[in-house]
C-alpha positions in Angstrom: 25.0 -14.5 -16.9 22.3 -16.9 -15.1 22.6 -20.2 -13.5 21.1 -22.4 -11.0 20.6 -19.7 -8.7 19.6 -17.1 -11.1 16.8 -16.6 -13.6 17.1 -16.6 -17.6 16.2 -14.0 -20.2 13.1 -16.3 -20.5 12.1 -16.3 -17.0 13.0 -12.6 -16.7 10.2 -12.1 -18.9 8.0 -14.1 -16.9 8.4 -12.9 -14.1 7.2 -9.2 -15.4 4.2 -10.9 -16.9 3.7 -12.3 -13.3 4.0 -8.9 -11.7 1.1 -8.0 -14.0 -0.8 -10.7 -12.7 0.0 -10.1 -9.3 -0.9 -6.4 -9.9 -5.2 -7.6 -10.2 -5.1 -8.3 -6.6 -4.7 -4.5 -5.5 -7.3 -4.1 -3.5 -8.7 -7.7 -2.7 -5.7 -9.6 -1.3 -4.8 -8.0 2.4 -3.9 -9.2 4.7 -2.1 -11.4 2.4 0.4 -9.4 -0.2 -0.8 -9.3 -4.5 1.1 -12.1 -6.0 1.1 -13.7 -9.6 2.5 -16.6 -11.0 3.5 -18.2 -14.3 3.8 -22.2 -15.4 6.7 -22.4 -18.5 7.3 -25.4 -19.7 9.8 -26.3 -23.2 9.4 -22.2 -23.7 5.7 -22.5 -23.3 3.3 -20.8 -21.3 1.2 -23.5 -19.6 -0.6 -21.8 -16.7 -0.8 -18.7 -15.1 -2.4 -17.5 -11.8 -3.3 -14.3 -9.4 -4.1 -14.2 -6.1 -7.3 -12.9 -6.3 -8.4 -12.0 -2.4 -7.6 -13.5 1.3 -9.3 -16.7 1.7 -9.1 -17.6 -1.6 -6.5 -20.1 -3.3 -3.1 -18.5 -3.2 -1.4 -17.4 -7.4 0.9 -20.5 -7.1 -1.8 -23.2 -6.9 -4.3 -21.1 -9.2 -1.1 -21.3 -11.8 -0.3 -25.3 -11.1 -4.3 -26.0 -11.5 -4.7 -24.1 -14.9 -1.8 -26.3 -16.2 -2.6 -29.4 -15.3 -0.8 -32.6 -15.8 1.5 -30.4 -17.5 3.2 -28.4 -14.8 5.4 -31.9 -14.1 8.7 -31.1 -14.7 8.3 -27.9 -15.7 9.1 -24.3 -14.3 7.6 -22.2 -11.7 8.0 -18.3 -12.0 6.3 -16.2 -9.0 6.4 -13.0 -7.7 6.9 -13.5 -3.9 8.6 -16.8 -2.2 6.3 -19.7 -2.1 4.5 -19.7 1.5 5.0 -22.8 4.0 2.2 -22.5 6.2 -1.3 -23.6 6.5 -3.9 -20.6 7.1 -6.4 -20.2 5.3 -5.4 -22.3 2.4 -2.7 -24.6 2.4 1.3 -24.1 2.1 2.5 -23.3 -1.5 5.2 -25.3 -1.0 3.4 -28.5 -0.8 1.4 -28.0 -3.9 4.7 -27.1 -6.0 6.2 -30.2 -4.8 3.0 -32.1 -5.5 2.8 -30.8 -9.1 6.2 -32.4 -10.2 7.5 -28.8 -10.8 11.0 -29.1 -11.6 12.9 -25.4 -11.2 11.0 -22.2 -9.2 11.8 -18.6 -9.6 11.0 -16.1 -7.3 11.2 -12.4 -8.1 11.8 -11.3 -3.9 12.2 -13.3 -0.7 9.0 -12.8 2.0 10.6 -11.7 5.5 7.7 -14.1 7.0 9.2 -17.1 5.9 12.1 -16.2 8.4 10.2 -17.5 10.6 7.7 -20.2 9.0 10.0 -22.4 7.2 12.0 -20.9 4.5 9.9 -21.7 1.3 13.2 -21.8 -0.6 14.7 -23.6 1.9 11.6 -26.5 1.5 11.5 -26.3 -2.1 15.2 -27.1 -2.5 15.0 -30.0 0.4 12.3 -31.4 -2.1 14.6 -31.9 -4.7 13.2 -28.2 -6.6 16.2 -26.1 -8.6 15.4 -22.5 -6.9 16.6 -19.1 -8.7 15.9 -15.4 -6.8 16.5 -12.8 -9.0 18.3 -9.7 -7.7 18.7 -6.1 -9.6 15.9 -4.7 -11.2 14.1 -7.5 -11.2 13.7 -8.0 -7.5 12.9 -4.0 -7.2 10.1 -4.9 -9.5 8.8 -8.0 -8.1 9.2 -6.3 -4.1 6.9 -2.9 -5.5 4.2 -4.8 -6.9 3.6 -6.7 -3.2 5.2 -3.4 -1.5 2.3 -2.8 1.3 2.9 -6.2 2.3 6.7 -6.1 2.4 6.7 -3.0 4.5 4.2 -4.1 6.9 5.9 -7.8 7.2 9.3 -6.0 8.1 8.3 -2.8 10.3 4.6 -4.0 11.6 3.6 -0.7 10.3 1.9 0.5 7.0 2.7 1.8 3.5 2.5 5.1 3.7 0.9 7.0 0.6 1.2 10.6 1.2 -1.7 12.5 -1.6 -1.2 15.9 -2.3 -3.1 18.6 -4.7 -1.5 22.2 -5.0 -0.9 25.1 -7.5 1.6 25.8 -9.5 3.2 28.2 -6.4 2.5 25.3 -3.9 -0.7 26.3 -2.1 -3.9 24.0 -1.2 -6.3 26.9 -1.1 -6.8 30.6 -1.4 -6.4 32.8 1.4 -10.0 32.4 2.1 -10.2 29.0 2.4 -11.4 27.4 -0.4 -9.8 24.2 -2.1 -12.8 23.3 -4.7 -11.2 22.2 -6.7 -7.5 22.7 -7.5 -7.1 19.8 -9.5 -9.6 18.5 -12.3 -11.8 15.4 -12.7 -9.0 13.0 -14.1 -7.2 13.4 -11.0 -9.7 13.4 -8.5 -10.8 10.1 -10.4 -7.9 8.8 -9.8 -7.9 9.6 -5.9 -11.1 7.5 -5.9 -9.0 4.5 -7.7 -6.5 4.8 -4.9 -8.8 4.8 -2.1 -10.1 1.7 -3.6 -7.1 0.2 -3.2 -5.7 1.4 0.3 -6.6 -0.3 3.4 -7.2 2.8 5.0 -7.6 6.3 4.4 -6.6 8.8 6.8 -7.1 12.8 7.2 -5.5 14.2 9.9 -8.8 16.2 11.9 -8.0 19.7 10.8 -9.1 18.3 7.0 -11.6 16.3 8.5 -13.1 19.9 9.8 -13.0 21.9 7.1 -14.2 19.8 4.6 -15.9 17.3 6.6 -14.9 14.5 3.8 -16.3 11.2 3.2 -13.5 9.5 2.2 -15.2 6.8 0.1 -14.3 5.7 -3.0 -17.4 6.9 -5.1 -17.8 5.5 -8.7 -15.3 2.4 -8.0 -15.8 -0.9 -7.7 -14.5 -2.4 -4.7 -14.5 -5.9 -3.6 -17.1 -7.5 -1.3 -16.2 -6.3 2.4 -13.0 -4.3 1.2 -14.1 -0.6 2.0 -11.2 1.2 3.3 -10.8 1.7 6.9 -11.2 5.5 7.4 -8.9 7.4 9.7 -9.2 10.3 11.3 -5.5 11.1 13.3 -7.3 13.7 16.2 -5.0 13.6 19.1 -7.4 15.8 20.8 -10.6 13.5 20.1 -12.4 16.7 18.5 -13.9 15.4 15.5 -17.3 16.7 15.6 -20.1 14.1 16.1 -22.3 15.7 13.5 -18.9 14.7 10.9 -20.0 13.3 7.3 -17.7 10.2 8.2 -19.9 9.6 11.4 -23.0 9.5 9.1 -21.7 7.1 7.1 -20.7 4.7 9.2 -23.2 2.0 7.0 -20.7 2.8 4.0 -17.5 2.1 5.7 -16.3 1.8 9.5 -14.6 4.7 11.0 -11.6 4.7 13.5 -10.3 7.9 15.3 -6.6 7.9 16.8 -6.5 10.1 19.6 -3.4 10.4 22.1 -3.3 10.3 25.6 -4.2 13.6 26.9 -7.4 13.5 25.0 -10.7 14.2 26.8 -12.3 10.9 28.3 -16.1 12.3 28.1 -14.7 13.4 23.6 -13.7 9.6 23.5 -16.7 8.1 25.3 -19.0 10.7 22.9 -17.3 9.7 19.8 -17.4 5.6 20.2 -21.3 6.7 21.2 -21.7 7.8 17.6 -20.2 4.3 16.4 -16.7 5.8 15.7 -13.9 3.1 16.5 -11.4 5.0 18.9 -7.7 3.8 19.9 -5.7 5.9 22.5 -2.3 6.4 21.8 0.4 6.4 24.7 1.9 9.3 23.2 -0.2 12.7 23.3 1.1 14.3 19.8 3.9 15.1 17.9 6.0 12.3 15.9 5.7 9.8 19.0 1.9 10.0 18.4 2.3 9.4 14.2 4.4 6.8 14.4 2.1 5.0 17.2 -1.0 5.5 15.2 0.6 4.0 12.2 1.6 0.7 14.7 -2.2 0.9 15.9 -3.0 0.7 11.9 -0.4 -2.0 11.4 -1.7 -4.3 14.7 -4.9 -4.5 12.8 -3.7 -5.6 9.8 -3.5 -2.6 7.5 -1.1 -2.7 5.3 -2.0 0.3 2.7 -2.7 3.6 4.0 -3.8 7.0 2.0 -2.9 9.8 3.5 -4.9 12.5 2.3 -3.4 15.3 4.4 -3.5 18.8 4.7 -1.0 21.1 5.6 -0.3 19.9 9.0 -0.6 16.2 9.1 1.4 16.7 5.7 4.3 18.0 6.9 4.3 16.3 10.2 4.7 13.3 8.3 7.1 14.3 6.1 9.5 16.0 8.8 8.5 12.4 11.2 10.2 11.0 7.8 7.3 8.3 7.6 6.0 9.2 4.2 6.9 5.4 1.8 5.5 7.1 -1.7 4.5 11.0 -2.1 1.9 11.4 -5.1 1.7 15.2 -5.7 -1.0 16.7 -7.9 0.2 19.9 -9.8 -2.4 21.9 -11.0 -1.7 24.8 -13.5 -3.1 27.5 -11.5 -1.3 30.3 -9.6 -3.1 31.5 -6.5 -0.6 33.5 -5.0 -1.4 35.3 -1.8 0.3 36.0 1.6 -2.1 34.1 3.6 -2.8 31.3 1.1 -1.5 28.3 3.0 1.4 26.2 1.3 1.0 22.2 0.8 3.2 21.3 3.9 4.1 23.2 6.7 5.7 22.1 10.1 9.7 22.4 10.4 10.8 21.7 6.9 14.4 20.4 5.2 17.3 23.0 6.7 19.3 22.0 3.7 18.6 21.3 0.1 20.8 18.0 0.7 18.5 16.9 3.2 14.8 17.3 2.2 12.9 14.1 0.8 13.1 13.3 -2.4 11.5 11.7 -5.1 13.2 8.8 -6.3 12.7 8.0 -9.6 10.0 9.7 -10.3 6.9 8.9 -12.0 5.3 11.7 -14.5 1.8 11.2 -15.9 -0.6 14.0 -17.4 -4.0 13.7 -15.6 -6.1 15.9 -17.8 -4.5 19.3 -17.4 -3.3 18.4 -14.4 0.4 16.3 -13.7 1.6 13.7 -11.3 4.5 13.1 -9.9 4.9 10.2 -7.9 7.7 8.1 -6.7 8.7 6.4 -3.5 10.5 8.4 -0.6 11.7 5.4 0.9 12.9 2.1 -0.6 10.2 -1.1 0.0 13.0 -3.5 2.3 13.7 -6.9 0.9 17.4 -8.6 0.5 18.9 -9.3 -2.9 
């Protein structure tokens, strides 16, 4: 049953429609989270909008402007709480309540506005009806602008965890090699992802033995958006001859190291144009979780964690992992020394290892994907 407070069947709609709006900004909007918005007025669609990168006109305005003299008196629906402040743009808030707009629905609440204004609170001093949806509809509205969610409530990043392994769980023979487990589709699709992140990250035993990149090849990616690439090396060894150290011209590199790393490997590294942050811890968890609040201080609110082994199940046993997307190829190595997709300590009970929820299962050529969030994006019903 809906009221004041609550959306119709109508704006229900709308507000998935706006989620798929919201959904072009992957990619383009951070700092600032992907949001979409719809103008409904009588049952009729009279504007819709996207937030389409930072700097740019937020969805709400974009909405308003495409309908015009129209959007007086009518209804509002948006993905994330109107915003009250003036950065680069102007508040949202001013511009609904400029248009004439008569009744707003938001599909989740923004934790910043705790502190900015309260965009509900504004619109409804203004004179605005205000409905938040709750249930599945909030869930939906929260995971489309998740990276920013996560980073506006913990100051750190959303974790992507990326893994490709056999059907017997390992990421390469018992000689070493990992080209290629998984086929074209999904390493296409890898490519799409780093596109999207803020950062990629390998932790520096990958970034050895297979000296990547980590650019997203064959994707188009907006103007000044490549991904920040991350190398977590509490020891400062990356080697200065490193494939990401020769690309520096295609997008910037930073290395995490922890405190007891060499002073002459950090000094040699930021010599070879490599950003470097120390961490006060030296290793372990303390050092993960402080290189994801080094990520999160510079504004990096997506990160791909293309791990191997190690940094794999260091993150997974730190418990810092937000979504795991696993890559099962249909190919048994087998093999006593073939090593196994995450190592570290590992789940003592059943009960207690992560798990998917809700998983999400898509054929990738002959490969599958299963993907799903480990833990829930925060955000208040």
């Amino acid at each position: 049953m809906s009221g004041p407070g609550r959306p119709t069947a109508a704006e229900r709609s709308l507000l998935i429609r706006a989620g798929v709006l919201a959904a072009r900004g992957h990619g383009r909007v951070s700092p600032n989270p992907a949001v979409g918005a719809v103008v409904m007025i009588g049952g009729r669609v009279v504007g819709e909008g996207w937030h389409e990168g930072a700097g740019l006109a937020h969805a709400e305005p974009v909405a308003l402007a495409a309908a015009g003299d129209a959007a007086r008196g009518a209804t509002l629906v948006c993905t994330l709480e109107p915003c009250s402040h003036t950065g680069r743009t102007g508040p949202c808030t001013q511009a609904i309540i400029g248009a004439g707009i008569a009744r707003v629905v938001i599909g989740a609440l923004d934790p910043l506005e705790r502190t900015r204004g309260e965009g509900v609170r504004i619109l409804r001093q203004a004179g605005i009806e205000v409905a938040v949806a709750d249930g599945s509809d909030a869930a939906r509205a929260r995971e489309v602008a998740a990276p920013f969610l996560i980073w506006a409530a913990t100051g750190r990043p959303e974790v992507t965890l990326k893994m490709a392994a056999s059907l017997d769980g390992r990421v390469a023979t018992r000689t070493g090699e990992t080209r290629w487990i998984s086929g074209p589709e999904a390493r296409s699709l890898v490519h799409r992802w780093r596109a999207d992140a803020d950062a990629v990250a390998v932790g520096v035993g990958t970034a050895v033995a297979d000296d990547p990149m980590l650019t997203a090849r064959g994707m188009p990616v907006a103007a000044g958006r490549a991904a920040l690439r991350v190398v977590l090396d509490p020891h400062a060894r990356l080697p200065l001859t490193a494939a990401l150290l020769a690309t520096l011209d295609e997008a910037p590199v930073l290395v995490v190291a922890g405190s007891g790393a060499p002073a002459e490997r950090v000094s040699a590294l930021q010599s070879a144009g490599a950003d470097v942050e120390v961490t006060p811890a030296a290793h372990g968890p303390m050092y993960l979780g402080e290189a994801l609040d080094a990520l999160g201080r510079r504004e990096v609110q997506s990160v791909l964690v293309e791990g191997g082994p190690t940094i794999a199940g260091a993150m997974l046993d730190a418990g810092l992992v937000d979504v795991l997307a696993w890559v099962v190829a249909p190919v048994v190595i087998g093999g006593d020394g073939a090593p196994v997709a995450a190592r570290g300590v590992g789940a003592d009970r059943i009960a207690g290892a992560p798990r998917v929820q809700r998983p999400r299962i898509e054929r990738l050529g002959d490969d599958v994907l299963v993907m799903g969030r480990l833990r829930p994006v925060p955000g208040e019903e």
